[in-house]
N, C-alpha and C positions, 0 to 999 in steps of 0.2 A: 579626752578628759583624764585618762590613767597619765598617757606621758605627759598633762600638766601635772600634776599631782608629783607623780616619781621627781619632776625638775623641781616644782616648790621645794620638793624636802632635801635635795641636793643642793640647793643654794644657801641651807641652811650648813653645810659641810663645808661651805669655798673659806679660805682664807678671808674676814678682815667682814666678811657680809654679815647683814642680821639676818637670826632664824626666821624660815620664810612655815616654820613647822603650823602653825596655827591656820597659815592658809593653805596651807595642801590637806588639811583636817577639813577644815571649810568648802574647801570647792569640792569636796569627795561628799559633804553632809547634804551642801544645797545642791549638790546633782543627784542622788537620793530622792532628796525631797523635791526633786523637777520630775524624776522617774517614778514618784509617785502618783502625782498631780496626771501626768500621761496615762498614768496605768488606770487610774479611777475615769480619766476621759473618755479612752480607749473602751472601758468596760460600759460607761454610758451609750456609747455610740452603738456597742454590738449588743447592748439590751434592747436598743429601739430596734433590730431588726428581729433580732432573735425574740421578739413577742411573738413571731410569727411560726417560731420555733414549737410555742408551746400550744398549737393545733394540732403539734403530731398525736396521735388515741395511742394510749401503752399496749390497752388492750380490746377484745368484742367480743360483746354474749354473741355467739350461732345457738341457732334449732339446731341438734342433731339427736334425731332416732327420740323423737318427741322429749329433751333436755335441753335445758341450757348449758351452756360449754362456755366457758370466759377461754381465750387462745389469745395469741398473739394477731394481728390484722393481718400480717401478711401471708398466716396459715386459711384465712376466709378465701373460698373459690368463689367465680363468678356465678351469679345463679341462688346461692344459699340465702337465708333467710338469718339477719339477724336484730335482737333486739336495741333498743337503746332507750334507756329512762333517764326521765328527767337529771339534770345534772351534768348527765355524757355527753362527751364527743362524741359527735358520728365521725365513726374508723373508714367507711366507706363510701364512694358515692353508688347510690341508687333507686329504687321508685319503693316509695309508701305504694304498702300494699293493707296495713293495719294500723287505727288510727289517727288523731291531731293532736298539733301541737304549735308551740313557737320555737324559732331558730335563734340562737344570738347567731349574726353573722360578723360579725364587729370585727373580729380580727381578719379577714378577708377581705370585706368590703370598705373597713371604717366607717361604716353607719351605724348608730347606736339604737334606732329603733329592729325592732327583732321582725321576722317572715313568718309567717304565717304557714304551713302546710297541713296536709289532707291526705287522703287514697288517690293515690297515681298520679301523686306530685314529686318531679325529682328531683334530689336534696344530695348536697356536694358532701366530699368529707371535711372535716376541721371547724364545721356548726358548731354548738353547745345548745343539746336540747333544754327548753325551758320548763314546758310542763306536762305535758301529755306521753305516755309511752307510746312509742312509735318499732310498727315491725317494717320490718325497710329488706328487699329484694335487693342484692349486689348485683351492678353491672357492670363493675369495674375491677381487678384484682387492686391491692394495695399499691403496689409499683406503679399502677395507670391509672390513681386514682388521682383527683385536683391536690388535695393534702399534699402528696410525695412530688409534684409539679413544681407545685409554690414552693416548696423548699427548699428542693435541686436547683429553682431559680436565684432563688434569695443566697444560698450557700453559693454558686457562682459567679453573685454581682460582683463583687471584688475581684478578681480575677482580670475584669476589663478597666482598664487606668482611665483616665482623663488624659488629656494633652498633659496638662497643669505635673500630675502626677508622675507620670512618665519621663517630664523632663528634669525635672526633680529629680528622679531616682539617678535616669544617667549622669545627671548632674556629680551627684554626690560620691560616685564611684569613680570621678574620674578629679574632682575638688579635693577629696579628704587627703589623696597621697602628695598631692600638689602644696595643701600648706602645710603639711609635716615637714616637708623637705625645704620650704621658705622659711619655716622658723626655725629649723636647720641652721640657714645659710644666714640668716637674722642674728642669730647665738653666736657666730663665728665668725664668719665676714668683717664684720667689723672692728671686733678687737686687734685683730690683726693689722689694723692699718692706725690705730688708735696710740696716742704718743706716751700716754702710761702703762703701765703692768697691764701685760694680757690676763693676767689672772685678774685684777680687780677691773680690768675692761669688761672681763669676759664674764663675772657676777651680772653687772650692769647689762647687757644685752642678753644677758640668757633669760632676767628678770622680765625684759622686753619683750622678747621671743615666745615665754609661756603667757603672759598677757596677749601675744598675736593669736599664740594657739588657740587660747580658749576663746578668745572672742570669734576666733574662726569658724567655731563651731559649728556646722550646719545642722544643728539639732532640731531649733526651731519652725527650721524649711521641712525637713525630711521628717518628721512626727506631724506639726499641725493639716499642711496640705494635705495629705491623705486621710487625717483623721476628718478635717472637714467635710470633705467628698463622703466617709464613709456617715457622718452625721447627717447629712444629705438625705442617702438614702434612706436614712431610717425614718428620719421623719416626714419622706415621702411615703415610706410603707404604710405608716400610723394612717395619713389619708385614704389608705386602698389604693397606692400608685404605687408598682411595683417597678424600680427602671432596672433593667438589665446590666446597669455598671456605670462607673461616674464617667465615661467617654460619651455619652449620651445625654449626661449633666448638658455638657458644653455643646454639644447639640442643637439642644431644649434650646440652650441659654441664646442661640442663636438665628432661632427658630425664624424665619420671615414668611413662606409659605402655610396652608394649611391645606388639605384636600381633604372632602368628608366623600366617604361612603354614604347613599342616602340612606336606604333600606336596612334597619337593625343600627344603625349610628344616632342618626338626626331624626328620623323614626322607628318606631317600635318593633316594626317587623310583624304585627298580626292584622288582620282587616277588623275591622269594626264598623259598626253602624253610625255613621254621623249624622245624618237626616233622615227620614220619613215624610212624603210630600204625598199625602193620599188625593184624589179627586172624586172618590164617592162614600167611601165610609174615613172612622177616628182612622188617629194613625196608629193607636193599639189595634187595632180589628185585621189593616192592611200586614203590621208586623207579626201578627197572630196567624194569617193564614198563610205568609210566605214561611213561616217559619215551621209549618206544618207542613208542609209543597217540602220544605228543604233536611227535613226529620231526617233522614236515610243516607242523606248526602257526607263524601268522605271531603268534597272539595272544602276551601279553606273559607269559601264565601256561603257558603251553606254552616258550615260551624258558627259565621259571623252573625248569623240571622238567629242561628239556636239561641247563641251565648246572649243576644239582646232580649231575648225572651222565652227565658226558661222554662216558663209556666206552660208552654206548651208539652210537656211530656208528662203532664200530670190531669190536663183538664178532659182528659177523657174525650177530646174528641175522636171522629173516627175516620182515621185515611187508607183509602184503596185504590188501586190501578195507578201505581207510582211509574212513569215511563219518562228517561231520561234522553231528550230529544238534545245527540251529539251535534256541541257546535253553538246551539242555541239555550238551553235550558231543562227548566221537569215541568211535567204535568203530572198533577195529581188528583184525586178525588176525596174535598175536605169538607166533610157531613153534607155528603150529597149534591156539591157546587165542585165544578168542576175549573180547577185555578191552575195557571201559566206562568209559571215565574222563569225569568230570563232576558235574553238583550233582545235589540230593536228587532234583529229576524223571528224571536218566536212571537214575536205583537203582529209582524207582518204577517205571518204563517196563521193565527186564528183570527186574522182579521180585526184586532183590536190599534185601535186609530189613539196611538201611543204620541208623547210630546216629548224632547230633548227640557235635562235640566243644566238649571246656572252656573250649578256647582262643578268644583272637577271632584274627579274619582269615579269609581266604577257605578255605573248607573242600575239598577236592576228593576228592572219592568215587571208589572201585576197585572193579571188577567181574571177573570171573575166569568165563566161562563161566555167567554168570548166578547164581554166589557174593560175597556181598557178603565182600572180603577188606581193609579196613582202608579209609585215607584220607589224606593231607598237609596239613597245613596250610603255605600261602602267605600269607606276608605283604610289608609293605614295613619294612624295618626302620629303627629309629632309630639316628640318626648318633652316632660313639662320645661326641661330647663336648654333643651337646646336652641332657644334665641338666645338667652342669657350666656351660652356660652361663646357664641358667634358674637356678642356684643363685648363679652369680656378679653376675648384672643384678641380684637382691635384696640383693646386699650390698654394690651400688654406691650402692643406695635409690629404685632402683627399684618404686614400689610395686602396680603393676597387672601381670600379664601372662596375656596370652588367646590363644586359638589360634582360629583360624578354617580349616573344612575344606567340603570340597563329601564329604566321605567319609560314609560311617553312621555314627550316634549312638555305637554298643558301639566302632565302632575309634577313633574320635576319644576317646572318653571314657578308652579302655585307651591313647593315648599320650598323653596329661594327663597320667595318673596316673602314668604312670613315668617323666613328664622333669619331674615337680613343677607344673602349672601347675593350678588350682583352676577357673578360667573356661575352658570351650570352647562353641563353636556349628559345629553339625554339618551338614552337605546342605546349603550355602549355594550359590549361582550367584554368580557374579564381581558382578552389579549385588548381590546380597543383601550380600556384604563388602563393600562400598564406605558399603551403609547402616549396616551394625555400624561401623563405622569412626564417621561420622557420629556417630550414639550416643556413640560412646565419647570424642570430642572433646568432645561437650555434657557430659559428664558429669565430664572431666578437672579440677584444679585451674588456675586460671587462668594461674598461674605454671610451670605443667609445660607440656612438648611431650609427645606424641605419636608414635613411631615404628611403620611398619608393616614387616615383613621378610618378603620374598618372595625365589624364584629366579629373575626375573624375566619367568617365562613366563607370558602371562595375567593379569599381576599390574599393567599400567602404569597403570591408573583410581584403583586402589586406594594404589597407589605414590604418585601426584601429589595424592589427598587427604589422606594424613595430613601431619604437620608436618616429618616427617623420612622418605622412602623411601628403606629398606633393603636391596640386592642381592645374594642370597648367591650365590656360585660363580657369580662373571659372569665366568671365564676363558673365553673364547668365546662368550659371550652379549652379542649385542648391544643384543636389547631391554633386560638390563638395565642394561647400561653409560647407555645413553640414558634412562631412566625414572628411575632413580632418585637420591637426593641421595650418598649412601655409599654404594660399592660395594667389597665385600668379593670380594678375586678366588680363594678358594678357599672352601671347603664346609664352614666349622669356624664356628657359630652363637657359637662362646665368644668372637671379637673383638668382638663386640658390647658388652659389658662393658669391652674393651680401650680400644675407641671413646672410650666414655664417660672411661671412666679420662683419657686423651690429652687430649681437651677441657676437662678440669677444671684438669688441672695444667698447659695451656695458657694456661688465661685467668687461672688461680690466679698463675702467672707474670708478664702483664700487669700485673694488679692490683696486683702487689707494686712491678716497676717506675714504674705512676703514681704512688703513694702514695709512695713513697722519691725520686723525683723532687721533688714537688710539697711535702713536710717539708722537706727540703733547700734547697729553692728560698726557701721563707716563713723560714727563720729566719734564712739571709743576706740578706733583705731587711730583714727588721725590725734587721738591724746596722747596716747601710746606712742605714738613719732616721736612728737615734740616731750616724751620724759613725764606727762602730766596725768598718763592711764596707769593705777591702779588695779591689784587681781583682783581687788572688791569686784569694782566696775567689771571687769572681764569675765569675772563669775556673772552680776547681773547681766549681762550683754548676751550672755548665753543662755544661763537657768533661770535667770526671771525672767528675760522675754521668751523661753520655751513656756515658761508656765503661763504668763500671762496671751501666747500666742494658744496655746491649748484651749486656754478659757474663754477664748472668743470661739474658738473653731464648735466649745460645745454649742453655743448657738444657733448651729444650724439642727442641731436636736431638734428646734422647734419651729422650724418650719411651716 
């Protein structure tokens, strides 16, 4: 744009030419006002990420020597105690120790209903406490806290290009010296074979030559495309989708495969109570005295029994001769009756003439004095919206989706079947997914990716082979913030389709700005040939279609 400008005002110097003064004032004003228009785009694009910015805590009350201390968070050690009231970020992650309250977690997760916490609940940093003072135990220094995670990630997405981007860039490094030296040879060339005065030849195609330049522009390529991508991102962040760099955009955008982790993905990850099937007392009485049998228990299926009925640590019953029969199950002694709870070997073991149920998931068998009186089924349950998200990845066209579990055959098969997925493989070892994965790249279309989705515990081998790893509910997870390419900061498998969605009409964006650029470009060129292109035109050719390429690319803002 300078050396149009410097030649407008020079052909206003040639013998015999009009002043070209007005338009070298012009194209320097509307490229101005095109470098405006970019610069307020630009600052849109980096506000929708940098929201994420403003979860860094300036500062944090610590306990020290029985005072409060306001410090900086990165002077907090692991281990201290500090406060946080209503209003605050929490600076740190770690466990209420004093205390309830609510959480905004909205800039992490993008959900606007707020979390709920208590004593010896663990709470990330970058919250916004809502009401309750809360004394909160660090377990994390600042540098290793989720806060500084999310940021070093977010501060690094740019850094990884897109296809799109990339070729762009070398594009333009290798284009810009190319038509300098064409409208060079445009200015020149010609008058010289030209049958009148080279000097008034040489007005007339020099007037040509900066109409070539300007319209040559690659402004609109090299500003919109990346700023797209980076609009992209941001309005994937706004959802709670964190993607690691718009080369991942294109990815996503092409995403054919899906593979789900079962455990902590497509379910929850904790056992629960799902039935109670008594055969001699309610099924409150049955859940009452297993859940007193399993008071002491550190296992995860004895907390499942607590948490279904709490009331047992308050009703004053009285249990003794607690003995944990390895393998099989506990005996206990609960007000005086002496109850068996466990699988089929400890029914066999006292004799109690036990029935198999219909249900899949873990069965847990009740004994009453050596009477076989009913059983619970425990399971891990599926998360409310992973059908909906298995149903929405197929109708993004997606066309594979498999689950892979280290679980039994019947329970992996029984949650296929009710979150939709037709492919599972069951009793796998982390190296055995890692080879399923394998497989299923060799077996992909060439033009598809590949995505694996894990919570990313145990998952990082499996994560870095497929084409795309997936991290669900990495709010405080650090293996997977670090493992994986997207990471999803809260527990809802249905952004996956969202993902997608974002990517497409990401790049769908792009695409639209090269091609409208690049029409626009070629057809006030070919006017330019034939004597009919104007630096008007050659101004709008470059600075209107950059601005009005801009203005499409903020669209991906909204995502």
């Amino acid at each position: 744009m300078s050396v149009a400008t410097i030649g407008a005002l020079c052909i206003g110097f040639l013998p015999g030419a009009e002043t070209e003064f007005p338009e070298a004032v012009f194209v320097m004003l509307f490229f101005q006002i095109g470098e405006l228009f970019e610069g307020y785009a630009e600052g849109k694009s980096r506000d929708s990420i940098s929201h994420l910015m403003d979860i860094r805590p300036d500062t944090a009350t610590v306990e020290r020597g029985g005072e409060l201390i306001v410090v900086s968070p990165s002077d907090v050690q692991v281990g201290e105690t500090i406060v946080i009231k209503p209003g605050e970020k929490v600076a740190l992650d770690g466990r209420v120790v004093e205390g309830e309250s609510s959480l905004n977690t909205i800039a992490l997760t993008g959900e606007s209903v707020p979390r709920d916490v208590a004593k010896d609940d663990e709470i990330v940093s970058g919250c916004v406490n809502l009401t309750g003072v809360l004394r909160v135990q660090t377990t994390k220094s600042f540098g290793e806290s989720t806060v500084s995670k999310i940021i070093s990630l977010v501060e690094s997405a740019d850094a990884h290009k897109s296809h799109s981007e990339s070729f762009i860039a070398r594009f333009a490094h290798v284009y810009t010296p190319i038509v300098v030296f064409a409208a060079l040879l445009l200015a020149i060339v010609p008058p010289l074979f030209a049958s009148g005065s080279f000097v008034d030849s040489f007005a007339v195609w020099l007037h040509r030559a900066l109409i070539f330049l300007v319209v040559s522009c690659p402004c609109a390529l090299v500003i919109s495309v990346p700023l797209t991508f980076f609009g992209g991102l941001g309005g994937a962040s706004r959802r709670g989708i964190l993607v690691k760099g718009s080369n991942y955009m294109d990815a996503l955008a092409k995403l054919g495969v899906v593979v789900f982790d079962k455990t902590g993905t497509l379910t929850y990850g904790e056992f629960a109570v799902e039935a109670v099937h008594p055969t001699e007392f309610d099924a409150h009485e049955l859940l009452h005295l297993a859940a007193h049998v399993e008071h002491f228990s550190t296992h995860p299926i004895g907390a499942a029994l607590r948490d279904a009925f709490p009331q047992e640590a308050h009703d004053g019953c009285k249990i003794t001769d607690i003995e944990e029969v390895a393998g099989q199950g506990v005996r206990a002694n609960v007000g005086g009756r002496i109850v068996c709870v466990g699988n089929e070997k400890m029914m066999e073991t006292v004799g109690a003439a036990w029935h198999n149920c219909h249900r899949v998931g873990t069965i847990i068998h009740v004994a009453v004095d050596g009477k076989y009186v009913g059983h619970i089924v425990i399971n891990d349950h599926i998360k409310d919206d992973s059908i909906e998200a298995v149903s929405a990845l197929l109708k993004v066209g997606v066309e594979r989706t498999v689950m892979l579990t280290g679980d039994r055959d019947e329970v992996a098969k029984d949650v296929a079947e009710r979150v939709g997925i037709e492919e599972y493989h069951a009793g796998l070892l982390p190296t055995d997914k890692v080879s399923q994965v394998e497989r299923l790249l060799n077996e992909k279309k060439a033009d598809a990716t590949l995505a694996f989705v894990g919570d990313g515990i145990n998952d990082a081998p499996v994560l870095k082979r497929a084409d795309i790893g997936i991290a669900m509910g990495a709010l405080g997870s650090d293996a997977a913030i670090e493992a994986a390419d997207v990471v999803l900061m809260d527990d809802k498998p249905s952004k996956i389709a969202l993902a997608v969605a974002i990517a497409r009409r990401t790049i769908g964006i792009a695409r639209q700005n090269v091609w409208f650029a690049i029409g626009v470009k070629v057809a006030i060129l070919l006017l330019a040939t034939f004597g009919l292109g104007t630096m008007w035109m050659a101004v709008f050719a470059d600075v209107g279609v950059t601005v009005l390429a801009v203005l499409n690319a903020m669209r991906a803002l909204k995502s």
